[in-house]
gemmi code that builds the backbone of each chain (N, CA, C; Angstrom):
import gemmi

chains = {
    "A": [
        ("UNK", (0.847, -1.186, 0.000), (0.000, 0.000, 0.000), (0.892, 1.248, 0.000)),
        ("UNK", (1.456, 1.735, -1.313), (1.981, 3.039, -1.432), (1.404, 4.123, -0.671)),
        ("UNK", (1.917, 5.174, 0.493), (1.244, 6.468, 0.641), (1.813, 7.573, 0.271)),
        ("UNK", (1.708, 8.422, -0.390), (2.599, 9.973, -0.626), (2.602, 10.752, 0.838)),
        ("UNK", (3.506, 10.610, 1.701), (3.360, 12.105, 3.181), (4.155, 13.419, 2.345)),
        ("UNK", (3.007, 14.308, 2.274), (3.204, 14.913, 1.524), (3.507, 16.607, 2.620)),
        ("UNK", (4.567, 17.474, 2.430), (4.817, 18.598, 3.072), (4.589, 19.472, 2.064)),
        ("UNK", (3.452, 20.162, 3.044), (2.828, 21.367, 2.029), (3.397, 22.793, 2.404)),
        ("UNK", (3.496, 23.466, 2.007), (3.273, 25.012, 2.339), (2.256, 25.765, 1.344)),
        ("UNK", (1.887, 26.980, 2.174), (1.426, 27.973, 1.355), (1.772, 29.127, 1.219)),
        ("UNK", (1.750, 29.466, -0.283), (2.510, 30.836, -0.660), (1.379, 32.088, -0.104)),
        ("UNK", (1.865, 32.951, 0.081), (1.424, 34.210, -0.143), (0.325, 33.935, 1.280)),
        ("UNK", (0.749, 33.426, 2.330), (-0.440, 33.355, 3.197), (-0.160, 33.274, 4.423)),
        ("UNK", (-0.665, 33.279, 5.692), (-0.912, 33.375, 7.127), (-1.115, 31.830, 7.309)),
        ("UNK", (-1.063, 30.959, 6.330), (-1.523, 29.260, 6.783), (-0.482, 28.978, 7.054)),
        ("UNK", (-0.005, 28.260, 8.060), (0.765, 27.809, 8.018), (1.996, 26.181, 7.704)),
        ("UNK", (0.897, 25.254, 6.700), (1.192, 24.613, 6.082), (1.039, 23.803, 7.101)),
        ("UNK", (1.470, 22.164, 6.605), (1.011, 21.125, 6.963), (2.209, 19.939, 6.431)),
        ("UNK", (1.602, 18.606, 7.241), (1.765, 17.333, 6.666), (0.381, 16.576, 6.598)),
        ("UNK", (0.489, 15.995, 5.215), (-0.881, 15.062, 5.548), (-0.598, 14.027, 4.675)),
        ("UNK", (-0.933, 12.490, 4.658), (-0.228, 11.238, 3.642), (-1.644, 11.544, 2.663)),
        ("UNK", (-1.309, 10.830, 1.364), (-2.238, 10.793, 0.002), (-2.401, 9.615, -0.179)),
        ("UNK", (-2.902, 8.827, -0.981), (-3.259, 8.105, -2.116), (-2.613, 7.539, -3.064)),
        ("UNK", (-2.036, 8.968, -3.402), (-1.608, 9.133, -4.414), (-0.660, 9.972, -5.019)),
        ("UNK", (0.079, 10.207, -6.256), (0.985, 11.201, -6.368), (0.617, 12.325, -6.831)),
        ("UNK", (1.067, 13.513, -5.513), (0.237, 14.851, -5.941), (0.847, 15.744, -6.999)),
        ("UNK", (0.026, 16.115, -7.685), (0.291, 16.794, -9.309), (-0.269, 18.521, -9.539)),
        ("UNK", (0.660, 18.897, -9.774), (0.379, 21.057, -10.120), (-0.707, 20.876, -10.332)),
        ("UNK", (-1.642, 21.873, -10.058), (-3.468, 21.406, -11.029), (-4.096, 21.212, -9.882)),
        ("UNK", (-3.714, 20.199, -9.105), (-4.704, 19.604, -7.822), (-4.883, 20.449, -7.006)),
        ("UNK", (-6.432, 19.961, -6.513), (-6.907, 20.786, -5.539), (-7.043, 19.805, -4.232)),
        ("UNK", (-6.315, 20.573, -2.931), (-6.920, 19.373, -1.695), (-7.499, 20.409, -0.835)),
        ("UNK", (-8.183, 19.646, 0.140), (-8.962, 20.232, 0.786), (-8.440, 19.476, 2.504)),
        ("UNK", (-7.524, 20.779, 2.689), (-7.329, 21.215, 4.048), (-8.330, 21.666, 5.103)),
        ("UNK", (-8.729, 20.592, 6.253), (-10.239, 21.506, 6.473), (-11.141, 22.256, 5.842)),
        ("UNK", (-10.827, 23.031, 6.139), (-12.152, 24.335, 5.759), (-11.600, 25.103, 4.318)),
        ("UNK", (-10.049, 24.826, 4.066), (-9.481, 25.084, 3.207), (-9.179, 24.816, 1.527)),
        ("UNK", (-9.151, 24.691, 0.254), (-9.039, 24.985, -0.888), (-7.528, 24.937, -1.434)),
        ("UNK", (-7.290, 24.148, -1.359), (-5.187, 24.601, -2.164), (-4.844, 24.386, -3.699)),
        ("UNK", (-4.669, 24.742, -3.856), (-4.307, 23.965, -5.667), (-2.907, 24.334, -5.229)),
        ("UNK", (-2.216, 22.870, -5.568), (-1.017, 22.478, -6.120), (-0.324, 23.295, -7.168)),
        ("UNK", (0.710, 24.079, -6.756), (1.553, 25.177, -7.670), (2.571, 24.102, -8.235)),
        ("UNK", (3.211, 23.444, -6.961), (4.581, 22.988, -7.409), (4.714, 21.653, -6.831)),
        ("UNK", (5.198, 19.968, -7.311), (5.370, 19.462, -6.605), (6.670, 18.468, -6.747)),
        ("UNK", (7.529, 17.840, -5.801), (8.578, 17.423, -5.910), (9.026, 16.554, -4.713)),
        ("UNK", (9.867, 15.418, -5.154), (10.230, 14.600, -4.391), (11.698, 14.565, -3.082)),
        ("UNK", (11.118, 14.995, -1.922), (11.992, 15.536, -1.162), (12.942, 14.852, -0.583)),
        ("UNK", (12.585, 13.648, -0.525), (13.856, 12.708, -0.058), (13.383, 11.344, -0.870)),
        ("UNK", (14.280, 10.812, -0.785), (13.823, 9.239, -1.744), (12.993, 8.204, -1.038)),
        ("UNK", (11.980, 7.545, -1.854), (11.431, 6.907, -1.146), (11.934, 5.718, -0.149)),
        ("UNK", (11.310, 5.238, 0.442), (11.273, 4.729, 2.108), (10.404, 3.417, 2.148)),
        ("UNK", (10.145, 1.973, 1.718), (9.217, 1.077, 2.604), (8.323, 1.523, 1.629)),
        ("UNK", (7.088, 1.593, 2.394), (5.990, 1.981, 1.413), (5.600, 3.716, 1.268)),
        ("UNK", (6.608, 4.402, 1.620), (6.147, 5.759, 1.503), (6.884, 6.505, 0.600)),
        ("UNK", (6.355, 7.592, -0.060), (6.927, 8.800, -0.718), (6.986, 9.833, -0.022)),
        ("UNK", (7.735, 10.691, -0.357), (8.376, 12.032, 0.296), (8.179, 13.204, -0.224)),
        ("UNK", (7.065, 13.692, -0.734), (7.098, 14.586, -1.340), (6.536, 16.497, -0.687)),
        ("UNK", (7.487, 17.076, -1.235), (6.880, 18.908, -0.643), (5.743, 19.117, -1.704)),
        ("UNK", (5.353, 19.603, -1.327), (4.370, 20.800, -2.292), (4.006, 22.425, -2.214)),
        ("UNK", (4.217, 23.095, -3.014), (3.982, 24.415, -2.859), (2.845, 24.983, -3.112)),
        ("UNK", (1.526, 25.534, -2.427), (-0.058, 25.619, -2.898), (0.115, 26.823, -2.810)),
        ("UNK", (-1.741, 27.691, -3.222), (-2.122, 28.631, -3.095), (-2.962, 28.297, -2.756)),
        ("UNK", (-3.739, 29.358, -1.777), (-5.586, 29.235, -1.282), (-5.852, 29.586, -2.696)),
        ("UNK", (-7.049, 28.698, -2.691), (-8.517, 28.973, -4.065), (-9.677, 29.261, -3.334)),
        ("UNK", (-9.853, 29.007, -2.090), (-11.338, 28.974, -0.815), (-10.842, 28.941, 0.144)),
        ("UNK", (-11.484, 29.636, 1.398), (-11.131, 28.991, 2.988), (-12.697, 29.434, 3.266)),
        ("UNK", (-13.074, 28.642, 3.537), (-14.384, 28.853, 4.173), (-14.897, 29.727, 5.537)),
        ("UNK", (-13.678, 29.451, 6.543), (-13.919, 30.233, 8.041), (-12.488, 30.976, 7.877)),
    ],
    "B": [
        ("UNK", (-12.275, 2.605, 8.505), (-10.741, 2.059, 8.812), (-10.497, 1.618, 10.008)),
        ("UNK", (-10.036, -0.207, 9.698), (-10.085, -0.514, 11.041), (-8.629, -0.128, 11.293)),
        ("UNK", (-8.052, -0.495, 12.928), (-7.138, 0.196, 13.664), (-5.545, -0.569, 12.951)),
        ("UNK", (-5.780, -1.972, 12.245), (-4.643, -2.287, 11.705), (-4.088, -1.358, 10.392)),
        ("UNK", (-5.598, -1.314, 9.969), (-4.981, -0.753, 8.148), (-4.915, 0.816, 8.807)),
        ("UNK", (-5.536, 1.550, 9.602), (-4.581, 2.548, 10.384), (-3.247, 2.937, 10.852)),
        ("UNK", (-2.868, 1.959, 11.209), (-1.202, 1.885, 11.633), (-0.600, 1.322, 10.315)),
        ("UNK", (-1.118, 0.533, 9.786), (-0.156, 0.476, 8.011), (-0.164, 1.728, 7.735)),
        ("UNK", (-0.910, 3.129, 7.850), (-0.668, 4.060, 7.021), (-0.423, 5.144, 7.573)),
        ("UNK", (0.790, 4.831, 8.619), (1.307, 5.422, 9.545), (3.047, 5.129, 9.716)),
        ("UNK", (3.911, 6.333, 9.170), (5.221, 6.068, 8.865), (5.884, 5.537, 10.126)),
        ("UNK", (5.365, 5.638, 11.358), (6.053, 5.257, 12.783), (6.319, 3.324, 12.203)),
        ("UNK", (5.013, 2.650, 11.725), (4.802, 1.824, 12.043), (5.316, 1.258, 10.649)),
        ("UNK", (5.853, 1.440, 9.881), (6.370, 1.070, 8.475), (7.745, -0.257, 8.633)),
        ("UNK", (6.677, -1.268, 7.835), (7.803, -1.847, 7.833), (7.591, -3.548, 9.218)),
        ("UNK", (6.478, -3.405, 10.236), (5.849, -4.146, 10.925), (5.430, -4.995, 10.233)),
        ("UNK", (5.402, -6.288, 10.876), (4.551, -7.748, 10.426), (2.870, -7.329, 10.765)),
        ("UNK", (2.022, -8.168, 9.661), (0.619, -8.220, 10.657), (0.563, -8.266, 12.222)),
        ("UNK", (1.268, -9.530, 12.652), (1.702, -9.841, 13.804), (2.350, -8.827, 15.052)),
        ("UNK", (3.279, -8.029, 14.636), (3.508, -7.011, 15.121), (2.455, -5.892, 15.080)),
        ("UNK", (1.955, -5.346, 14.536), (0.809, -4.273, 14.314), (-0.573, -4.758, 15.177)),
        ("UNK", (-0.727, -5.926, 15.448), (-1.833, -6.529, 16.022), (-1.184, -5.989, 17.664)),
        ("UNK", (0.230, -5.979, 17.728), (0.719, -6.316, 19.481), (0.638, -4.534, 20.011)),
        ("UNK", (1.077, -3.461, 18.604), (0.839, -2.547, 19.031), (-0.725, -1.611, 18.722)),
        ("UNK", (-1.215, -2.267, 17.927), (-3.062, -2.002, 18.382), (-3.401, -2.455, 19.542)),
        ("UNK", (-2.948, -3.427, 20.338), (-3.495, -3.614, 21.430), (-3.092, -2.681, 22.584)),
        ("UNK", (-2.134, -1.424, 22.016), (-2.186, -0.946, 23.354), (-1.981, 0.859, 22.799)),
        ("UNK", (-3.120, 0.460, 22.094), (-3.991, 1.618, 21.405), (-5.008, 2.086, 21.805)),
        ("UNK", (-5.327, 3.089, 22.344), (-6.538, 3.560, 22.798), (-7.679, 5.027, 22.151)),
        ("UNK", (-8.326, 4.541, 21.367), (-9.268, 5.652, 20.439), (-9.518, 6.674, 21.714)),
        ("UNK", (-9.474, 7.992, 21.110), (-10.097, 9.077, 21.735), (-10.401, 10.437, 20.781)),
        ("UNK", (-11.517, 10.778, 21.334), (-12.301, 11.763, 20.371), (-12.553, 13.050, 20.993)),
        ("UNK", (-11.656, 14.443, 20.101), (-11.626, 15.625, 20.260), (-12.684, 16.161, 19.620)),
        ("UNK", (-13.341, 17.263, 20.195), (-14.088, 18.164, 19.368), (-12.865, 19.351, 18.886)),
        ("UNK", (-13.804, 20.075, 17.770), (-12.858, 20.813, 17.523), (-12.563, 22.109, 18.644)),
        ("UNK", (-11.050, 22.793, 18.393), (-10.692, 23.923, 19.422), (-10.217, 23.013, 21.102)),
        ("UNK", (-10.582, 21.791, 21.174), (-10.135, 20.859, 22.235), (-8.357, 20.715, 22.188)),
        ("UNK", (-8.089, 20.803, 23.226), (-6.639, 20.404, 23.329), (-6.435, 19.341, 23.833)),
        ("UNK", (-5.034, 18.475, 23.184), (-4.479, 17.429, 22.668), (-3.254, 17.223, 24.163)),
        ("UNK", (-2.660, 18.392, 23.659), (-1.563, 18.589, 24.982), (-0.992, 19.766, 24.637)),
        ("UNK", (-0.607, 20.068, 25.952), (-0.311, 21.756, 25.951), (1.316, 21.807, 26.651)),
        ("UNK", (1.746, 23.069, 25.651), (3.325, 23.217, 25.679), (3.775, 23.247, 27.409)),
        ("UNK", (4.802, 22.783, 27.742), (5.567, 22.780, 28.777), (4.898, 22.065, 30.241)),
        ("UNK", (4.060, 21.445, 29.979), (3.000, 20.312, 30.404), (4.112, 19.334, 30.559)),
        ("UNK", (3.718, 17.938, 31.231), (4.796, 16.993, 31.283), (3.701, 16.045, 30.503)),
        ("UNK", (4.470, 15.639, 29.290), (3.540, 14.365, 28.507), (3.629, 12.904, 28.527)),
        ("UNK", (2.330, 12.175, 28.607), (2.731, 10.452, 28.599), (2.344, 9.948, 28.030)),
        ("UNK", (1.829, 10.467, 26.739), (1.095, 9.817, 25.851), (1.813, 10.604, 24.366)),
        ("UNK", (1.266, 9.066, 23.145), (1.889, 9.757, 21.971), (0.151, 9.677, 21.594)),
        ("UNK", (0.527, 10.806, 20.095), (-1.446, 10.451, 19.247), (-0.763, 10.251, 18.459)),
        ("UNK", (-1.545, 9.297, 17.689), (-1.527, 8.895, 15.700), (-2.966, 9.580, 15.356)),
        ("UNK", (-2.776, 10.260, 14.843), (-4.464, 11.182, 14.338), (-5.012, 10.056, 13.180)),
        ("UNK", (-5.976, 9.886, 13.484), (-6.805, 9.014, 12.811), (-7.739, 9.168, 11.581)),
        ("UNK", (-8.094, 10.459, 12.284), (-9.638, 11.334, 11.541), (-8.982, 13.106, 11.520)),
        ("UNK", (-9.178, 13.744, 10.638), (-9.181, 15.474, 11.106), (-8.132, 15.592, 11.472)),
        ("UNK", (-7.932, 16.870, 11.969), (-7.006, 17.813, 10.998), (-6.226, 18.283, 12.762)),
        ("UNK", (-4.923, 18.422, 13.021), (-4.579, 19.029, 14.323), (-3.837, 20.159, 14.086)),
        ("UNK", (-3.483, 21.151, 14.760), (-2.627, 22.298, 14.491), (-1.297, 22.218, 15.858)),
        ("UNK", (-0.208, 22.818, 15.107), (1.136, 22.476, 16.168), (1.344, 23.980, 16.621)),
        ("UNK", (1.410, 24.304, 18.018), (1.883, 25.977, 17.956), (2.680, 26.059, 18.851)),
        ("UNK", (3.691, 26.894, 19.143), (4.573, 26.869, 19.858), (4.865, 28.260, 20.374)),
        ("UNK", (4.411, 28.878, 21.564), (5.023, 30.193, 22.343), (5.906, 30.782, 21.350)),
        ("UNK", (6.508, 31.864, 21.139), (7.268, 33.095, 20.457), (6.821, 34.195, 21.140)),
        ("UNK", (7.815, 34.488, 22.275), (7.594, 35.866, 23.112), (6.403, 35.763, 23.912)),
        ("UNK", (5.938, 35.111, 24.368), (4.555, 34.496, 24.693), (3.487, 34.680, 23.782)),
        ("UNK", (3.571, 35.161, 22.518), (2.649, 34.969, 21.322), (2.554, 33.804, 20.701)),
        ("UNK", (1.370, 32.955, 20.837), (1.507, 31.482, 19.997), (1.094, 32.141, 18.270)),
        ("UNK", (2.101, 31.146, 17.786), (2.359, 31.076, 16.387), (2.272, 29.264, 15.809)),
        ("UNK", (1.172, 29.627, 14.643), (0.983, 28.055, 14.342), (2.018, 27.215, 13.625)),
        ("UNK", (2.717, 26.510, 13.927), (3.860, 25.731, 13.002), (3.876, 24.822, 11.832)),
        ("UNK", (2.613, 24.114, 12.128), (2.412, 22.776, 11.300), (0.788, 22.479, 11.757)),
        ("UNK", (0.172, 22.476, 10.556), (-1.129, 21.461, 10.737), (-0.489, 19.921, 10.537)),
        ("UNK", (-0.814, 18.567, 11.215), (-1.072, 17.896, 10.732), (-2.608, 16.864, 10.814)),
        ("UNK", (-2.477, 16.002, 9.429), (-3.484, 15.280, 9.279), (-3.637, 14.195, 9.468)),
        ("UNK", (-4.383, 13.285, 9.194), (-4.406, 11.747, 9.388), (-3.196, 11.046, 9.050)),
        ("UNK", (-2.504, 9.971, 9.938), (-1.792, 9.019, 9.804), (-0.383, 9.937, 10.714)),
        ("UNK", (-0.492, 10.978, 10.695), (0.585, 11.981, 11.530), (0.541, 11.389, 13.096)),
        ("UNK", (2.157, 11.614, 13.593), (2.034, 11.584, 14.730), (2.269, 12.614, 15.812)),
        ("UNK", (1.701, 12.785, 16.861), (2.087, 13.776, 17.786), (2.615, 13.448, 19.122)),
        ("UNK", (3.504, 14.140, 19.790), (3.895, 13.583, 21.476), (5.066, 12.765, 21.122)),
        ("UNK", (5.487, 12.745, 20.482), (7.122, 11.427, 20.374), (7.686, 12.530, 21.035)),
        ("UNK", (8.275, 14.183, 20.893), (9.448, 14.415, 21.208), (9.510, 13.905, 23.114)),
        ("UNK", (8.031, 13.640, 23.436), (8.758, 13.687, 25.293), (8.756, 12.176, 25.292)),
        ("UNK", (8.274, 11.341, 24.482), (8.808, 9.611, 24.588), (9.752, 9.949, 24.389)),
        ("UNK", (10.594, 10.645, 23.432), (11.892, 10.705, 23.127), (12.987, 10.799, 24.191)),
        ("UNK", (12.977, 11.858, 24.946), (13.401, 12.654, 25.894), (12.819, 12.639, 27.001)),
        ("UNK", (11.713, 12.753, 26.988), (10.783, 12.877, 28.476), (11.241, 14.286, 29.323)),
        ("UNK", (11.387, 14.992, 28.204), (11.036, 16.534, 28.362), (9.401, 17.013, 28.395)),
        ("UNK", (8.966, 18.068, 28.621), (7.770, 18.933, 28.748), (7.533, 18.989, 27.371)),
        ("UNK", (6.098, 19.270, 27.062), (5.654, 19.026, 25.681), (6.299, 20.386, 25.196)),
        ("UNK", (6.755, 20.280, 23.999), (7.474, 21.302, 23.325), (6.510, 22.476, 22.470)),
        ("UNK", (5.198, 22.015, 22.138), (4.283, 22.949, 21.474), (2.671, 22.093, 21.987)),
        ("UNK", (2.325, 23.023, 22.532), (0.302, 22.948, 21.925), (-0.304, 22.639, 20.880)),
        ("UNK", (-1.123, 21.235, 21.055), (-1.762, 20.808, 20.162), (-3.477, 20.323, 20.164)),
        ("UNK", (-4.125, 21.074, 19.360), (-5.341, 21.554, 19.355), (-6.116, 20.487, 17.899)),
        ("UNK", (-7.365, 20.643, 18.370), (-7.896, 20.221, 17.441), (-8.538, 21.170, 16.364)),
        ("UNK", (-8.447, 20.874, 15.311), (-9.067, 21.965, 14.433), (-10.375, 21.910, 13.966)),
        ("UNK", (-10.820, 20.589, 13.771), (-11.711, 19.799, 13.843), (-12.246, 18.793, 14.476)),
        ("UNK", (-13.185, 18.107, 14.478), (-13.510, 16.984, 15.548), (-12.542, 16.219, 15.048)),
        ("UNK", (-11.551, 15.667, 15.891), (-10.869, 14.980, 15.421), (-10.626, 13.331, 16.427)),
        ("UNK", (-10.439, 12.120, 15.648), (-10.663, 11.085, 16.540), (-8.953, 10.920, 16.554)),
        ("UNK", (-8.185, 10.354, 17.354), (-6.666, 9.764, 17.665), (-6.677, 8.238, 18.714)),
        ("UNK", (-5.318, 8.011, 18.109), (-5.130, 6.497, 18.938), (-4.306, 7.133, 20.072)),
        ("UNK", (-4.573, 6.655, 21.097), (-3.706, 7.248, 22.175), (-2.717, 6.153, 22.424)),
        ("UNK", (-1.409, 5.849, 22.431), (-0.002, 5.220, 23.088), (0.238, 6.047, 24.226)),
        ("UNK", (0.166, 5.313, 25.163), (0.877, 5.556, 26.910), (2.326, 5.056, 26.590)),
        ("UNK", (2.978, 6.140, 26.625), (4.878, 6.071, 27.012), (4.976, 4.529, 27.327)),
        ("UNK", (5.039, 4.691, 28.124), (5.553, 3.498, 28.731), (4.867, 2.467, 28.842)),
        ("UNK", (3.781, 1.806, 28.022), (3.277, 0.694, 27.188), (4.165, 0.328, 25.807)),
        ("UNK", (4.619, 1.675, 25.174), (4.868, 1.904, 24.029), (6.451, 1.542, 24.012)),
        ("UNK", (7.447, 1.991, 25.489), (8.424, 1.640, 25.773), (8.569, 0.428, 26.069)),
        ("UNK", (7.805, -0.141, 27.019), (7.865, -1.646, 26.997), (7.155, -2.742, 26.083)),
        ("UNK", (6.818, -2.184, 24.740), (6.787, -3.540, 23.606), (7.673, -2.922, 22.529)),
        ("UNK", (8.446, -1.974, 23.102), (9.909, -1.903, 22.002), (10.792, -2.547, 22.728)),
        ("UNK", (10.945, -2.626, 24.322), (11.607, -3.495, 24.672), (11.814, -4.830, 24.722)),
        ("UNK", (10.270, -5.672, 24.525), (9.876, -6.854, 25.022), (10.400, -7.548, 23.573)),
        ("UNK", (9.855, -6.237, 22.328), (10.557, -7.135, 21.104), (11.151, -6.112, 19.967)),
        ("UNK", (11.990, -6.286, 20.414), (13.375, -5.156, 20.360), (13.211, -5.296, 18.944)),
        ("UNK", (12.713, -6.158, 17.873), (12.438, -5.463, 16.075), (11.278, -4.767, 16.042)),
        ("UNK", (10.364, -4.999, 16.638), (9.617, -3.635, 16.592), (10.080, -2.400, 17.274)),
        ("UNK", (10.879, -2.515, 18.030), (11.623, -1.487, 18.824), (12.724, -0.834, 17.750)),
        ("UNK", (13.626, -1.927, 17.183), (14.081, -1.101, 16.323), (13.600, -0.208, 14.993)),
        ("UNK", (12.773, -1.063, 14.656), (11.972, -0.370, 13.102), (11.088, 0.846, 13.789)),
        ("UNK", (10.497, 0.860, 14.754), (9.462, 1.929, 15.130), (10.730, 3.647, 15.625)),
        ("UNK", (11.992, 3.041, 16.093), (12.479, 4.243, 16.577), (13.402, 5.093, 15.502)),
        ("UNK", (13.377, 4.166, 14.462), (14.110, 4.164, 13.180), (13.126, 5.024, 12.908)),
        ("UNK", (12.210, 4.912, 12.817), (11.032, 5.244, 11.913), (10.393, 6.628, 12.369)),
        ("UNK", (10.665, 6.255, 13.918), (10.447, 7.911, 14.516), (11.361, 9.113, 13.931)),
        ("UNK", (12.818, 8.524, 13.855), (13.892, 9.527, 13.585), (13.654, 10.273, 11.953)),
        ("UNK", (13.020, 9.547, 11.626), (12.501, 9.888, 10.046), (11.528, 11.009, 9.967)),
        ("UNK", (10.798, 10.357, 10.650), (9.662, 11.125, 10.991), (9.923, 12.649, 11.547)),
        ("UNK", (10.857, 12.931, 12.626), (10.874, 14.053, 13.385), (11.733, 14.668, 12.210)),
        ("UNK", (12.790, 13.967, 11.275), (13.579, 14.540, 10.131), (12.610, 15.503, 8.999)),
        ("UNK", (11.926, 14.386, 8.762), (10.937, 15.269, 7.898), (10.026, 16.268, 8.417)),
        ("UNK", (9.712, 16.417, 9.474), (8.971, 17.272, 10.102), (9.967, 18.455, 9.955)),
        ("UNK", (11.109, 17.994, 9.992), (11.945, 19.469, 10.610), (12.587, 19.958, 8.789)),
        ("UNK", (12.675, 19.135, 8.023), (12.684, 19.327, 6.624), (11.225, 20.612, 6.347)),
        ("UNK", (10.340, 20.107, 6.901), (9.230, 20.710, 6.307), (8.980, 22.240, 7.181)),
        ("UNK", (9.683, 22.167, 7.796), (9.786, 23.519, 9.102), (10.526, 24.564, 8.299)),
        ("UNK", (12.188, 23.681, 7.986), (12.895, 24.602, 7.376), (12.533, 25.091, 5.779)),
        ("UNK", (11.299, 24.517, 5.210), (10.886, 24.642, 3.991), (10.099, 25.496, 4.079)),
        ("UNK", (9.129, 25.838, 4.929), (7.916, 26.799, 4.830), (8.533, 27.811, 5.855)),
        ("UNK", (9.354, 28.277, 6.452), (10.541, 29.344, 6.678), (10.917, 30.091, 5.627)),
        ("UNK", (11.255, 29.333, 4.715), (12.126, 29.754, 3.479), (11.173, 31.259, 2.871)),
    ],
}
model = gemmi.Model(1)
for chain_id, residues in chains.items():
    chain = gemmi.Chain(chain_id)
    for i, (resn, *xyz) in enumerate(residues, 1):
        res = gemmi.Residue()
        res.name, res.seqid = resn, gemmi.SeqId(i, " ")
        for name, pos in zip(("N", "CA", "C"), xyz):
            atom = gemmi.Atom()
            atom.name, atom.element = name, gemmi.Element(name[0])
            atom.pos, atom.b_iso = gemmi.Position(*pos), 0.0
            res.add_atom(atom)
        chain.add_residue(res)
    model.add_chain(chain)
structure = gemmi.Structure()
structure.add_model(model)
structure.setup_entities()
């Protein structure tokens, strides 16, 4: 069972970013939904080599929504 | 999601037999935050680790006595290793952001079935050091 733990940040913002595992491999374009939050995927890349069953990847977002 | 395929998708636990994952679910204990509930609070003495299960937690840590948020994390994340580590005072406040459900590990349950079978002891502390690596990878990344 592959998981992506994926390290996010966000540009241009007061969020202060996250870790959260995927599915799957996250791709520019995508949108996840951080709580209450909206991100589309600016940038994404493999931060250390994979591990067992995990990937390593950062990602760089922007808010598209935050609800609260 | 039952509590095994939970800990499969949990980097602490990477790398465990069925067999092994069964010995440390058993000394797993579900507990359920509402949101804005606290988890554990900075400079507190801690005895418990969480694996967040469900929802979303936030990490904050004092700056001048102004809390500043560090890290959300989400499901399969862990929280509370640095005082298993050390058995120092919790180093940051951790809140729920949402209702959030977690497995609770008591220290020293958690210390004595790394001791009792020292390959889960080794793969899990291996696995911690990774873990706190990338955390601190991802610190010095959203700094930048």
């Amino acid at each position: 069972m592959a998981i992506w733990k994926v390290s996010y940040v966000v540009k241009s913002s007061e969020l202060p970013g996250g870790i959260i595992n995927l599915d799957h491999t996250p791709e520019p374009g995508e949108i996840l939904q951080i709580g209450d939050t909206h991100l589309e995927i600016l940038e994404a890349f493999e931060l250390i080599p994979a591990r067992g069953d995990f990937h390593y990847i950062h990602a760089t977002c922007k808010v598209i929504e935050q609800t609260e | 999601m039952d509590i095994n395929q939970l800990l499969q998708s949990v980097e602490l636990f990477d790398g465990l037999s069925g067999k092994d994952l069964d010995e440390v679910a058993a000394i797993c204990k579900q507990r359920k935050y509402n949101a804005g509930e606290i988890l554990a609070k900075e400079g507190e003495v801690g005895s418990e680790l969480f694996v967040v299960s469900e929802g979303l937690v936030e990490v904050t840590v004092e700056e001048f006595t102004v809390p500043r948020v560090v890290v959300n994390l989400g499901a399969g994340q862990i929280v509370g290793e640095m005082s298993l580590v050390d058995r120092g005072p919790r180093s940051a406040t951790v809140r729920a952001i949402h209702d959030t459900v977690v497995q609770v590990i008591q220290h020293d349950e958690f210390k004595d079935l790394c001791e009792r079978n020292t390959g889960i002891g080794y793969l899990v502390m291996s696995n911690m050091a990774a873990d706190l690596s990338f955390k601190l990878r991802h610190r010095n990344l959203s700094e930048e």
